[in-house]
Structure formats: C-alpha cells, structure tokens
Steps between C-alpha positions, in 0.01 A plus 500: 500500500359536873567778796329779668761688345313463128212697478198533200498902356233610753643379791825718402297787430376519832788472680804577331535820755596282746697249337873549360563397118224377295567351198200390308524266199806605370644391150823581335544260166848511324589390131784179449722510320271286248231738524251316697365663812680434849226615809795594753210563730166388449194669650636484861321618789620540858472783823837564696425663841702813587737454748538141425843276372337366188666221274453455156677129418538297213721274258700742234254652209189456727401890492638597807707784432354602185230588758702659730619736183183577429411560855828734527384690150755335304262293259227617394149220517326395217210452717393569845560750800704558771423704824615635763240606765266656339714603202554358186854505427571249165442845308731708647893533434718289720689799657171697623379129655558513882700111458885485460666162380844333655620297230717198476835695394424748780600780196719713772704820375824369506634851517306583797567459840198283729381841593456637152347218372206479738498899476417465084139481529461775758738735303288453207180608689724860587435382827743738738816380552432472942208299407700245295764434784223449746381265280808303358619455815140375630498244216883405572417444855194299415685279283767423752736760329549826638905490487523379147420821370797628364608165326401401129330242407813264351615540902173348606444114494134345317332497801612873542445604145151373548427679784598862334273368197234467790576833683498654158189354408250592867698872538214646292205314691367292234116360588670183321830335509543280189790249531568321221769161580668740704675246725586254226857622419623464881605123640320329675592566848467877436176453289381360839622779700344737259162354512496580888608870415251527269167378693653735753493788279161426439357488801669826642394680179123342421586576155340221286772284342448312176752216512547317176733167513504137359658421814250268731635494828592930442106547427388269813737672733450865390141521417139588632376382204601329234349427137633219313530587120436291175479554142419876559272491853461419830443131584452544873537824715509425881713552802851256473285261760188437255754484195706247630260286726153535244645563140196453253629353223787299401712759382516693809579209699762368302714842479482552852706271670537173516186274457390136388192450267342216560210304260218424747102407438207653710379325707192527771455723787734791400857231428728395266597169391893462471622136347243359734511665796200758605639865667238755565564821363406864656429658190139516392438212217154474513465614117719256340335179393635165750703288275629823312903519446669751703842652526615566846797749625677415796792672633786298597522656850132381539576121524583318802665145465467219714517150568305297249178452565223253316262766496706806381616664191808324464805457335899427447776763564652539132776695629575760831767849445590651871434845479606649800166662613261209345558145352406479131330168421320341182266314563312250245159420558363134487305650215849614292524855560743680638485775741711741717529515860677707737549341821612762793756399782511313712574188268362190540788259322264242591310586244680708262691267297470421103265202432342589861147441482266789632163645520430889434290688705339808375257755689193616316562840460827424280332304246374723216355444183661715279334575043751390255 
C-alpha cells in the first residue's frame, strides 16, 4: 500500500486540522454463516482532503462500502478511528455526524412532491419555513431543477430521481457527501451525463465527496483521488493518472483497464529482457538481482507496431477487430506469448493483416514491473 495520502499515527495527529476525513486503521470483522471470522475491512488507513472528489473502487466484497457505512455511522468498527478535522466522529450517532449519504435506490418520498423531499431534512431541524424555500429552491437550481418542484418523484426520470436524492442530500450542508453506487441504476448514456453533473456539483459546492463504485472508467473520470480496494484495504491511493499509468502491484493493474503481463528477466543497465530482445525500462531496477524473473505490465495503447525488424521485439498478427476509434490486434511473440495492442488511426493495411509479421515498439516509461 503506497501514497502520500497514507500516513503513520503521528503524522495524523499533527495535522488532521487541516486535512478532511482521517480514517486510521480501521477494522470491522463479520461472522459467516459457518462461524469463522470475515475482516470486511482490515486495518485500513487513508487521508481524504476536504474539498476534494475522492474514489473509493474495488471488485464486489472488497470493503468498500462497508467503509463508507461506517464512515456515514451506519456500522459500527471493531477497531480503529475515524475523523473529521480535528474531531473524532466513529463514536458519535450517525444523525449528529455533519455527513449525509445518497444511496443507490435514491429512497425518495414517493408521496412528496421534489420540493418536499429536499425540504425533509430542513423541516426536521424546525428550521423556519422562509428559510427552507430559500434553500430548496437553491438546491433545485443547483441541480439543474428549479421547475421540477411541484412534480413527484414517479414523474421524474433516473437521472432526475437522482438528482432530488442529491439536492436532498447537500440542502443541509453536509462537511461530507457520501455516495454510495449512486449512478449504477441509470444506463449508460445517462450514467455518463450524470458523472459530468456530479463533478460539477462538486466543484461549485467544495463539499468533499466520497464516491464509492466498482466501475473503472466512473472512478478515473470523476475522481481527485482514487484508492483501489482489496480484501478489506487500500492497494494504491493516487490521482486517476498515477493509478492507471504506475499501478504497484499486479492487482491494481489488472482491474484497471486493459493491460498485458508479460514474463521478462533483468537484465543490465536498468532493462528488461523480452524473448530475446533488450528494452530499457524507466522504472528504477537497480535492487533486483540481473538474471532475476520479472513480470512486466504493458498497456495495450502503449505499443506501437511496425514493419519487422531483425533487431526488434517481434512477432505475428494472431488476429485484428476494427474498432472504430482503435484497431484491436493480437499479437504473438517469437517467444509464444500473446499480447494486446491497440493501434490508433490512421491504418497502415500494409501492415495490419493476420500472419503479418511485426516488431513492437515500446517507450521506457510504459514498461513496469509490477509484484505478483
């Protein structure tokens, strides 16, 4: 696990006034149904700046949103703390926590109008009733809904329903927004739309959001930061560049996106053997032993192809799929494995034809040895 977001105990308690959510080795352990103990999340660690889009992401089971519950009051930790600011907040009931939680079902009043449903909260602070329209009709506005509310919420589309659920949720000024899969009940071009609104909202609020999904492409687009999860804790934390481009172990690399993993040796001078073909790499090697087997990720937009050359990582065009925006190709190395490439337009037919023989070009700074 790697990031300036992680930080050892002292570090936190020197600066958690200026930092957002802290949570600091946090633990909640379930029973199975066979009685043996199930660590949902296992001592995890990480710092979530306010103001900032923040993405929790990982396969299904992984701890993500058992976190996010117990973030949101809503399980209690076997283990650990949580703060926000300065204050420590795992102790204290979820409705005196200044966080409020849009779920996946958006749980709207169907009885109410738009109006009454974002004015729920606010009526049940005895907030006066001039107050409360001001309001409403701020968050309405805001959410791109200011004549919508009269309507109910079965006259609303998802996307609309959503954004009520969303209005709902910021009308009391929450320090933290806590959105748990909210977009993953809308189709896909309206999930897309959504994630727009949503980084919007965001930014014209600089109220932290905690974004959980499973959804790779949804955590890259939306997120300042995103931690990848696993068996109960952050892999990797890191802006959706150093994710993506410099995973740090296999896992991480493999659920985000495509990528190829390739068996390589060390060789001298900072490279990589491949088959038999030497390619330096960027990525600091010095500490592993020349000779020593390696496993290198690759992604497939990465690769250039070319004519064969004697002196190249080559290999044979297995088969080619026209994608529209990219040309899929596998490609078997003279070695025997097999490896993805995307080849961007303009198409060189030349070239690009199964059984064509060609050599792979990679730059060093998209070669990265990656831990099992």
């Amino acid at each position: 696990m790697t990031t300036e977001h992680t930080a050892t105990a002292s570090q936190q308690s020197q600066s958690r006034q200026e930092m957002g959510l802290t949570i600091n080795m946090a633990t909640k352990i379930f029973q199975s149904a066979e009685g043996s103990e199930v660590r949902a999340i296992d001592q995890a660690s990480l710092e979530i700046r306010p103001g900032e889009f923040f993405v929790m992401l990982g396969p299904s089971g992984c701890g993500k949103t058992t976190l996010l519950r117990a973030i949101a009051g809503l399980e209690t930790l076997d283990a650990g703390e949580i703060y926000l600011g300065s204050t420590r907040i795992d102790g204290i009931p979820p409705y005196s926590r200044p966080v409020n939680t849009v779920f996946q079902s958006y749980a709207l009043f169907p009885h109410l109008t738009v109006a009454e449903n974002v004015a729920f909260g606010l009526e049940m602070e005895g907030q006066s009733r001039s107050d409360i329209r001001k309001r409403v009709q701020e968050m309405l506005d805001l959410v791109h809904l200011g004549n919508r509310g009269t309507r109910k919420p079965d006259q609303l589309s998802g996307g609309q329903q959503q954004r009520v659920a969303l209005a709902r949720a910021l009308a009391k000024s929450p320090k933290v927004l806590l959105l748990d899969e909210s977009l993953s009940a809308l189709d896909f071009k309206l999930r897309r739309q959504m994630q727009v609104e949503l980084k919007r909202i965001q930014r014209e609020t600089g109220i932290t959001f905690v974004f959980v999904t499973h959804d790779q492409e949804e955590a890259l687009s939306m997120g300042d930061h995103i931690a990848v999860f696993s068996k109960g804790r952050p892999e990797q934390i890191g802006t959706p560049e150093e994710i993506y481009n410099k995973p740090v172990n296999r896992f991480v690399a493999d659920f985000i996106g495509d990528i190829n993993f390739i068996e390589a040796s060390k060789a001298a001078n900072n490279a990589v053997t491949i088959s038999t073909t030497e390619l330096p790499v960027e990525q600091d090697l010095s500490k592993i032993p020349v000779g020593s087997s390696l496993t290198l990720a690759v992604r497939p937009e990465n690769i250039s192809l070319g004519p064969a050359v004697e002196s190249a990582l080559c290999g044979t065009i297995a088969s080619q799929t026209f994608m529209g925006a990219n040309m899929r190709c596998e490609i078997q190395l003279d070695g025997g494995a097999t490896i993805l490439v995307r080849v961007p337009p303009p198409f060189d037919f030349d070239i690009l034809h199964e059984h064509g023989q060609v050599s792979l070009s990679i730059l060093p700074q998209h070669l990265r040895a990656v831990d099992q």
